[in-house]
Biopython code that builds the backbone (N, CA, C, O; Angstrom):
import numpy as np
from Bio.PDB.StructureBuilder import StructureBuilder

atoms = [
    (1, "UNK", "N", (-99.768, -107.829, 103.664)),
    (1, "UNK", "CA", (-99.404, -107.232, 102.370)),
    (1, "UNK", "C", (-99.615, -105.713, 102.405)),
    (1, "UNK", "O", (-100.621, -105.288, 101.835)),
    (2, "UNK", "N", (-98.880, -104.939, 102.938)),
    (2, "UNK", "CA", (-98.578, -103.800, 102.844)),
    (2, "UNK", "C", (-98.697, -103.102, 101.015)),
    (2, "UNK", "O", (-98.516, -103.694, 99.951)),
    (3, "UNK", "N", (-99.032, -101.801, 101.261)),
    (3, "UNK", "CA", (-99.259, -101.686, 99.360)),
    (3, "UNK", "C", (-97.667, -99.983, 99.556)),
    (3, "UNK", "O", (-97.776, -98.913, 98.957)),
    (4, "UNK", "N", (-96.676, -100.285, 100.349)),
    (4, "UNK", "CA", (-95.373, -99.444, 100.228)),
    (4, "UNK", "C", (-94.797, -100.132, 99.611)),
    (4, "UNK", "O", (-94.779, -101.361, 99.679)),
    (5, "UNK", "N", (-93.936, -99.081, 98.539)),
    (5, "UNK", "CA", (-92.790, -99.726, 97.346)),
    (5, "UNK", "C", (-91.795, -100.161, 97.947)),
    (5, "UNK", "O", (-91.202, -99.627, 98.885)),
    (6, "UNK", "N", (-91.531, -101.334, 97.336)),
    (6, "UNK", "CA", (-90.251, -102.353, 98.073)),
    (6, "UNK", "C", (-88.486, -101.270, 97.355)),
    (6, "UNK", "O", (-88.382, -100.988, 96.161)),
    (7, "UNK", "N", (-87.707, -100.993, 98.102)),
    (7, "UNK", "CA", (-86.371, -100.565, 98.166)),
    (7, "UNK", "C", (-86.010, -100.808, 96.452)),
    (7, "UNK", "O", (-85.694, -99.887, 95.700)),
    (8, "UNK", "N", (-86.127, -102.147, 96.073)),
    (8, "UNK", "CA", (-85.726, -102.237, 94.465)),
    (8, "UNK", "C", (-86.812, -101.946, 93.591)),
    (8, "UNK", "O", (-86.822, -102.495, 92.488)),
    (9, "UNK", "N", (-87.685, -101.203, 93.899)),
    (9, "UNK", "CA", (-88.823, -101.231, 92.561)),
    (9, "UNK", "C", (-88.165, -100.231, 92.102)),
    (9, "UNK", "O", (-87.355, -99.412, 92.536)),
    (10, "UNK", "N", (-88.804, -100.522, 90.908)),
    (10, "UNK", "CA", (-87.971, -99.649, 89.200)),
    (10, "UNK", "C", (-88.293, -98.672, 89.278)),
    (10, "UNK", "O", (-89.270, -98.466, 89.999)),
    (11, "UNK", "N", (-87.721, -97.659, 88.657)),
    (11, "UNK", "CA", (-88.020, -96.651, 88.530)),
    (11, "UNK", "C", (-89.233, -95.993, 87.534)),
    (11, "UNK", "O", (-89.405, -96.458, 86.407)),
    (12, "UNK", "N", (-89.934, -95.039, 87.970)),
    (12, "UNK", "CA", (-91.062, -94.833, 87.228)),
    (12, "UNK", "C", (-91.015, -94.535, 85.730)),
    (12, "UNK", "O", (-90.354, -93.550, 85.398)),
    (13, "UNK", "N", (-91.606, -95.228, 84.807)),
    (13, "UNK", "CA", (-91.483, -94.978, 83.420)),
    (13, "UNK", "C", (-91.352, -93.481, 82.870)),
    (13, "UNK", "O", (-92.241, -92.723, 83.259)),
    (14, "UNK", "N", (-90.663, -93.098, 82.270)),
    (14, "UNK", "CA", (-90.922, -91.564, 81.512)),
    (14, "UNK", "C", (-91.809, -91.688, 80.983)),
    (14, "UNK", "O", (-92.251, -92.729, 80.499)),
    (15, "UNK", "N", (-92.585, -89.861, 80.957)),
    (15, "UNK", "CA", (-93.542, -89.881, 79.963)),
    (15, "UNK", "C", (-93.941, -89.877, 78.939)),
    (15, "UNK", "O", (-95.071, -89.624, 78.524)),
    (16, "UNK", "N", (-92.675, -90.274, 78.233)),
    (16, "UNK", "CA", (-92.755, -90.305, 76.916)),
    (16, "UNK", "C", (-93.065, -92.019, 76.193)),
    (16, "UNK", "O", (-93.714, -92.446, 75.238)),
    (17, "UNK", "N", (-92.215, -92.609, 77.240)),
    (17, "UNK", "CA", (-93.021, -94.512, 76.826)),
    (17, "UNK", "C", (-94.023, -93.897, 77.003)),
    (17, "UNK", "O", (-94.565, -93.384, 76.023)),
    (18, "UNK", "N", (-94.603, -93.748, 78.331)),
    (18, "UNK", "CA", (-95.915, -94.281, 78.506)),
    (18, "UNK", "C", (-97.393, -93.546, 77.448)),
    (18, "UNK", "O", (-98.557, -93.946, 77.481)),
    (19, "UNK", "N", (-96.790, -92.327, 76.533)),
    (19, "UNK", "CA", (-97.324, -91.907, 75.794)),
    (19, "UNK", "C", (-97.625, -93.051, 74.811)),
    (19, "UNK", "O", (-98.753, -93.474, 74.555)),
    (20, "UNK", "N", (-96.105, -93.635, 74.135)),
    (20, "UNK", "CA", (-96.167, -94.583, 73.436)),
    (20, "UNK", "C", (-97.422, -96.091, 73.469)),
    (20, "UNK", "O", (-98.172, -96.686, 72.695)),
    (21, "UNK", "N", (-97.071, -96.121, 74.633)),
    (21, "UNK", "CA", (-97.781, -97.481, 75.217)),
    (21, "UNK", "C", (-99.225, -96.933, 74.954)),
    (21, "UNK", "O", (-99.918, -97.559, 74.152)),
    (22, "UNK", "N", (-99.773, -95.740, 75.603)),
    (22, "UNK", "CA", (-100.886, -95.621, 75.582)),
    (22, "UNK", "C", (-101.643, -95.271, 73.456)),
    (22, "UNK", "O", (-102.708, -95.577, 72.920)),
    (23, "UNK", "N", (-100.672, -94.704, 73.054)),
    (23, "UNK", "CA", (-101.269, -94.434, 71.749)),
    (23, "UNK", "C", (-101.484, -95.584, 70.951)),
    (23, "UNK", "O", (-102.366, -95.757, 70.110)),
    (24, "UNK", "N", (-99.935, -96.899, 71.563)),
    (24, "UNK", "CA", (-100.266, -98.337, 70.972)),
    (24, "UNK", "C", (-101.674, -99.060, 71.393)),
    (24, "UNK", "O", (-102.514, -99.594, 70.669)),
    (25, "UNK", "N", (-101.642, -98.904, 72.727)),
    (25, "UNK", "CA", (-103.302, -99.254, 73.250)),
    (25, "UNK", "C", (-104.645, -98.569, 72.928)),
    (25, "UNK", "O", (-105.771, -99.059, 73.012)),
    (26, "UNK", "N", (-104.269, -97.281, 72.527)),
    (26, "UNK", "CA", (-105.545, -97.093, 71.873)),
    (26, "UNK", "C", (-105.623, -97.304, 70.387)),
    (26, "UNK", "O", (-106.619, -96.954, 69.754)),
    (27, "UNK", "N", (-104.714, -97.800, 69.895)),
    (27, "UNK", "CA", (-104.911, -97.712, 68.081)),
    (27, "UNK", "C", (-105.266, -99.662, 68.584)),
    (27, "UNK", "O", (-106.067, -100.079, 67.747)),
    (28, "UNK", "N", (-104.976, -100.596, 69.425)),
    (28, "UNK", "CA", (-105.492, -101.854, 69.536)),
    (28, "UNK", "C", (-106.644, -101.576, 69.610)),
    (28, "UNK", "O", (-107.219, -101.276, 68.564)),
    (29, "UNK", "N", (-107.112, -101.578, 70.413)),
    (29, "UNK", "CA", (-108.578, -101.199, 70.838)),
    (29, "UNK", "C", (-109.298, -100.921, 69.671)),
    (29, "UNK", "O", (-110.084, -101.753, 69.217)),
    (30, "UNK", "N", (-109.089, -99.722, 69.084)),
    (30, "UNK", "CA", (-109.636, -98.891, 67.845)),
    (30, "UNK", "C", (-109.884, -100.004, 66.667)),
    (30, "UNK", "O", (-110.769, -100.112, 65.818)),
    (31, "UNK", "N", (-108.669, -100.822, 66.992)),
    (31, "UNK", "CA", (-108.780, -101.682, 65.610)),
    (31, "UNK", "C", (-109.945, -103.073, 66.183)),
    (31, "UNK", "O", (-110.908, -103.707, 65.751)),
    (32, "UNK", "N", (-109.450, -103.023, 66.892)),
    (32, "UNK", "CA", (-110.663, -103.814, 67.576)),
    (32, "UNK", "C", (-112.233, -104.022, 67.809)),
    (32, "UNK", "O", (-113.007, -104.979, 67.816)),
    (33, "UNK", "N", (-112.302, -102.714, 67.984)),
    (33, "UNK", "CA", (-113.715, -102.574, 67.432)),
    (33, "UNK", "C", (-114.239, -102.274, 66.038)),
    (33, "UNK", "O", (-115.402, -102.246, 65.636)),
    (34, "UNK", "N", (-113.060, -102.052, 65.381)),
    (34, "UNK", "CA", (-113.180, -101.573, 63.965)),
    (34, "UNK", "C", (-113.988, -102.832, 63.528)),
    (34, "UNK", "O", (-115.179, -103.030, 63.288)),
    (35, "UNK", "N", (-112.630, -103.765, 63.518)),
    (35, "UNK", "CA", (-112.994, -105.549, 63.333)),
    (35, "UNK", "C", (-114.678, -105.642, 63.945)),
    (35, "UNK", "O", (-115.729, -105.829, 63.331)),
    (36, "UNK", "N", (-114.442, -105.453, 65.218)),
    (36, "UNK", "CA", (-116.103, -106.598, 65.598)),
    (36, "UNK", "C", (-117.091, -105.653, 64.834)),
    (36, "UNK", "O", (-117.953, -106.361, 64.314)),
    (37, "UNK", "N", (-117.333, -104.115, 64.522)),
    (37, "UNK", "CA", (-118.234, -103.356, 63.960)),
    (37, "UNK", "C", (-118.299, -104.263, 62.578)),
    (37, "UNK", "O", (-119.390, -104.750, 62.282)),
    (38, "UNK", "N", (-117.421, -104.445, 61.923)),
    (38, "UNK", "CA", (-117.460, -105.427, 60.144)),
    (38, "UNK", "C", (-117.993, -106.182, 60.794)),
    (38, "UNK", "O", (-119.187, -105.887, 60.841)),
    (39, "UNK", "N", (-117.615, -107.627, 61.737)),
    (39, "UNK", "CA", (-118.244, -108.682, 61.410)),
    (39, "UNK", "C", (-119.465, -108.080, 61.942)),
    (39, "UNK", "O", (-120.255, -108.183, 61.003)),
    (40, "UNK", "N", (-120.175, -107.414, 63.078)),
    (40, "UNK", "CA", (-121.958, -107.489, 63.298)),
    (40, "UNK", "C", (-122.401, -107.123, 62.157)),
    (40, "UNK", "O", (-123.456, -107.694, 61.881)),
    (41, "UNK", "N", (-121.903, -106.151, 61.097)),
    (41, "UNK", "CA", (-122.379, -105.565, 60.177)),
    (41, "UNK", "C", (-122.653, -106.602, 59.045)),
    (41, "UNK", "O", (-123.590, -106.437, 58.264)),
    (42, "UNK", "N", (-121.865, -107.611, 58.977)),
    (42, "UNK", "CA", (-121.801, -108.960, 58.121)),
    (42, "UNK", "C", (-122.804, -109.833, 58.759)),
    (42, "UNK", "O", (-123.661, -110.187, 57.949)),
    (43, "UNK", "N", (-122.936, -110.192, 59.689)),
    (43, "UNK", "CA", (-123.675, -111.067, 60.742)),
    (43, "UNK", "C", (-125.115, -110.533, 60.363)),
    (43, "UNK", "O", (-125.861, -111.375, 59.862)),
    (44, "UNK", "N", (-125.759, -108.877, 60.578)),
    (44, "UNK", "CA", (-127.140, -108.419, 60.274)),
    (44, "UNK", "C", (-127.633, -108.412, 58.708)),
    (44, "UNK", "O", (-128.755, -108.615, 58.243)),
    (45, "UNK", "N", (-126.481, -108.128, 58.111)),
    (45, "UNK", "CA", (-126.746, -108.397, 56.421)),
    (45, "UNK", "C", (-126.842, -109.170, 55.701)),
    (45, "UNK", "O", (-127.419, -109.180, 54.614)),
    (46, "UNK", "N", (-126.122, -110.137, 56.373)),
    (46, "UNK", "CA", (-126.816, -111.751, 55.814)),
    (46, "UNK", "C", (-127.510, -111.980, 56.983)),
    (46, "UNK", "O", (-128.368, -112.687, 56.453)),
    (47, "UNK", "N", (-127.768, -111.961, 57.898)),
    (47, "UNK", "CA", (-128.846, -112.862, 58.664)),
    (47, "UNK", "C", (-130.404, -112.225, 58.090)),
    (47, "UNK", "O", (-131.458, -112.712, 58.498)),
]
sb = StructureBuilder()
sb.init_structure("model")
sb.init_model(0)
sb.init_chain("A")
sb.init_seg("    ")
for serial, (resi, resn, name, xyz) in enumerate(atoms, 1):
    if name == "N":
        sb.init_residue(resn, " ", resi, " ")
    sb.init_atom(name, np.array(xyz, "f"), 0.0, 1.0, " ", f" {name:<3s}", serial, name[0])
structure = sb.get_structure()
């Protein structure tokens, strides 16, 4: 398993998706911890 690009691999994304992709992945994330920060905060206040 050689790690050289095979003749048909795609062409490299512009940087403008991959801006996209990345601002969508960080607003997941963001919300993500948003979420688990409420529930521990629920979890210590009633426990």
């Amino acid at each position: 398993m050689d790690q050289s690009p095979s003749p048909d691999a795609p062409p490299p994304p512009d940087p403008d998706r991959v801006a996209k992709v990345a601002v969508r992945v960080l607003v997941a994330v963001f919300a993500a911890a948003l979420v688990a920060a409420v529930v521990v905060g629920v979890l210590v206040l009633r426990g």
